[in-house]
C-alpha positions as MATLAB code, in Angstrom:
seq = 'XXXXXXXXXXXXXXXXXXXXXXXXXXXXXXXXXXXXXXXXXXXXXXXXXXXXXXXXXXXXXXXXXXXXXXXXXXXXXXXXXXXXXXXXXXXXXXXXXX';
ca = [
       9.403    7.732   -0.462;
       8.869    8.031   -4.092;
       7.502   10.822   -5.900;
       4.053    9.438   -6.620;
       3.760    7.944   -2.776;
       4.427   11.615   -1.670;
       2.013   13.155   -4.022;
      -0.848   10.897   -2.806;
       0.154   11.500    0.701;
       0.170   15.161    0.012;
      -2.955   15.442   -1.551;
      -4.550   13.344    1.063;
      -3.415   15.467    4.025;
      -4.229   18.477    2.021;
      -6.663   21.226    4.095;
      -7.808   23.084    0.835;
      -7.528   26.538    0.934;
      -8.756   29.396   -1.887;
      -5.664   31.104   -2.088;
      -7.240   34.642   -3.075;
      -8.467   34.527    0.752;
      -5.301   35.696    2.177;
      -5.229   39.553    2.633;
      -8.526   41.711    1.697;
      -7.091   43.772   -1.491;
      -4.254   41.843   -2.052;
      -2.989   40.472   -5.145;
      -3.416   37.020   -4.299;
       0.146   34.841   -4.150;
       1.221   32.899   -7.145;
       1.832   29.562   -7.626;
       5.205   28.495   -5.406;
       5.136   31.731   -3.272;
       4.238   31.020    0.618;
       1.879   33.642    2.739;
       0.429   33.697    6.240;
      -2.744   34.752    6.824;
      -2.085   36.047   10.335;
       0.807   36.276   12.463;
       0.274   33.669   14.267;
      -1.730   31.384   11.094;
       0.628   28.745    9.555;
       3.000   29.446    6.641;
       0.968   28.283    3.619;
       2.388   27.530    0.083;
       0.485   27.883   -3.135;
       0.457   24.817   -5.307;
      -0.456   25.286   -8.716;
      -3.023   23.868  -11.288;
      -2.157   21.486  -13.111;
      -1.575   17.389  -14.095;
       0.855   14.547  -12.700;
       1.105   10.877  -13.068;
       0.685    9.431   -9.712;
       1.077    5.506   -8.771;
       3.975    3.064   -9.257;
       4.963    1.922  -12.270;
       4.314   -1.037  -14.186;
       6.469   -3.908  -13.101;
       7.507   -2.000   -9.877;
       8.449   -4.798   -7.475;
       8.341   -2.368   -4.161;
       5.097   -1.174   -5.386;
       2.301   -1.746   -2.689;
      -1.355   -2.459   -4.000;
      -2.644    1.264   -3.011;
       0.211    2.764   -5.224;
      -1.451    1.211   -8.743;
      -2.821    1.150  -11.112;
      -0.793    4.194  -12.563;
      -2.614    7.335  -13.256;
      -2.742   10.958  -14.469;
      -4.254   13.652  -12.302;
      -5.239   16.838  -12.761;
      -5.430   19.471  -10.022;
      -8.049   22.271  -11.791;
      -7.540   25.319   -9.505;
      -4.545   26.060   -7.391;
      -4.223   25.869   -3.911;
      -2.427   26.517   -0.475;
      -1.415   23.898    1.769;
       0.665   23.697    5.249;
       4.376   24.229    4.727;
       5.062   22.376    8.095;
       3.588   19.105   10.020;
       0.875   20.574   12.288;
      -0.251   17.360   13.832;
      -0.278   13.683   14.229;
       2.702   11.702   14.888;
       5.090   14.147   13.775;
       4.207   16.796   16.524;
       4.698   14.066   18.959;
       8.212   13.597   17.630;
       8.992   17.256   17.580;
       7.893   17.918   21.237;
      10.125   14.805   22.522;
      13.090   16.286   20.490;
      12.687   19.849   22.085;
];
């Protein structure tokens, strides 16, 4: 998958979370560090602020009609998002592999 593909299936998968929420008087984790909230909560990792070009570009032949036109985006606050697959097809997989 290329890189913009994976950014626009990241950030439309993504179940935004403030990242200062984690522990009540805790420094809240920076930008690449991972936290649970809980032992049993999901690992989270912090993605930071910031801008990327997502979509295919120009004259891209395996480019599909969702990955264009070519644009920048800018993510204005950080966030923390799964570290692993907790549902859809991919759980499905997992549980028939063991």
């Amino acid at each position: 998958m290329r890189q913009p593909a994976m950014w626009a299936l990241l950030l439309a998968a993504l179940v935004m979370l403030p990242a200062a929420s984690v522990v009540r008087g805790a420094a809240p984790p920076k930008p690449g560090q991972t936290f649970q909230e809980c032992r049993d909560c999901p690992l989270m990792r912090v993605v930071p602020a910031g801008q990327f070009t997502m979509g295919a570009a120009e004259g891209d032949t395996a480019a599909t009609p969702d990955e264009t036109p070519r644009h920048a985006v800018t993510i204005e606050h950080h966030f923390a998002v799964g570290v692993y697959v907790t549902s859809g097809p991919a759980l499905g997989a997992r549980g028939r592999l063991g």
